[in-house]
C-alpha positions in Angstrom: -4.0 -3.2 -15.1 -2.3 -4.1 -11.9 0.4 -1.4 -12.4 -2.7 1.1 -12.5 -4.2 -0.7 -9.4 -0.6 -0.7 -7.7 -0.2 3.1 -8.5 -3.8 3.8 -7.5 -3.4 2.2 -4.2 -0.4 3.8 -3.2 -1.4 7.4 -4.2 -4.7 6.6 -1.8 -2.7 4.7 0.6 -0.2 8.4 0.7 -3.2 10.5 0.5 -4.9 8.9 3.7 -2.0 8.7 5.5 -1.1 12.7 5.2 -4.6 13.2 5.9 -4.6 11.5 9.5 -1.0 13.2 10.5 -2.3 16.6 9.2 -5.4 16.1 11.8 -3.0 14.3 14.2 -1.1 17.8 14.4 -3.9 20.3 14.0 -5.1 17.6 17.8 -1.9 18.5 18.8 -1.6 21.8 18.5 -5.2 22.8 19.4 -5.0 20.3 22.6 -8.1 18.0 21.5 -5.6 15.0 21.5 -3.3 15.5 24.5 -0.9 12.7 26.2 1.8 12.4 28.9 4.3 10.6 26.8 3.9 9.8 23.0 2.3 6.6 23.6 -0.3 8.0 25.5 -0.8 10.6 22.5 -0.5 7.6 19.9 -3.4 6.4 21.8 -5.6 9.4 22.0 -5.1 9.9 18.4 -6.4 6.7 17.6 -9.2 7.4 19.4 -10.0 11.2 18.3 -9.4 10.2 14.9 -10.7 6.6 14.5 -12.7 7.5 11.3 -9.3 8.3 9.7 -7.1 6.2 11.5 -9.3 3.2 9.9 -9.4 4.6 6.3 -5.5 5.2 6.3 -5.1 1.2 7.9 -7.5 0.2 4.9 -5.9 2.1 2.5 -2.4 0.6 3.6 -3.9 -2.6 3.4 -5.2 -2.2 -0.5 -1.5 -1.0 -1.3 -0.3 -4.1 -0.2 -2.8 -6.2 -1.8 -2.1 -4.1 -5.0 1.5 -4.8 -4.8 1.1 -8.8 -4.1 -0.7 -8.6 -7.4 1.8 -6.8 -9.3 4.8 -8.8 -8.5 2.3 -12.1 -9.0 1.5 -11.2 -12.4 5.5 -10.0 -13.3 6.1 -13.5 -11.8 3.6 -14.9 -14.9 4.9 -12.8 -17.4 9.2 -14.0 -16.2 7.2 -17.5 -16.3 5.3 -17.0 -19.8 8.9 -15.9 -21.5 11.3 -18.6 -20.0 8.9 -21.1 -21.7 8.5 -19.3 -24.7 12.5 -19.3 -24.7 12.4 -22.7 -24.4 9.9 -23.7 -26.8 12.1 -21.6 -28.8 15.2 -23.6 -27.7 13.5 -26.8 -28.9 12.4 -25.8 -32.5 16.0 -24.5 -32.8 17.3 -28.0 -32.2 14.4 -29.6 -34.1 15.7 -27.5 -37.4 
């Protein structure tokens, strides 16, 4: 399940993010988000494009949350086999 969630979150997260630099270019090119330098342009995209700019920050945020969850539950499952390895260990030495 948290592979799904991972994989899920990342396609979103991708999906977002080509979203906002598709309309970030289409701005640029059609002069609706305009700027002396690029952090003036940075700027104006954030504004123009808040709606999207928030969903592709949001969506980035889920990915990460997805991924902390992943490698949490590998870390449980590495966890789960070194003490069924041991347990393993000790019947051995108990035979």
């Amino acid at each position: 399940a948290s592979a799904r969630r991972m994989h899920r979150a990342a396609e979103d997260a991708l999906a977002k993010k080509q979203d906002y630099e598709s309309k970030l270019l289409a701005g640029l090119m059609d002069g609706s988000i305009a700027g002396k330098n690029q952090t003036e342009r940075d700027a104006a995209a954030r504004q123009v494009l808040a709606a999207e700019y928030a969903a592709m920050v949001d969506a980035e945020q889920e990915e990460r949350a997805a991924k902390l969850e992943y490698d949490i539950a590998c870390l449980e499952v590495a966890r789960v086999r070194a003490l069924l390895r041991l347990a393993e260990m000790e019947a051995g030495r108990e035979a």
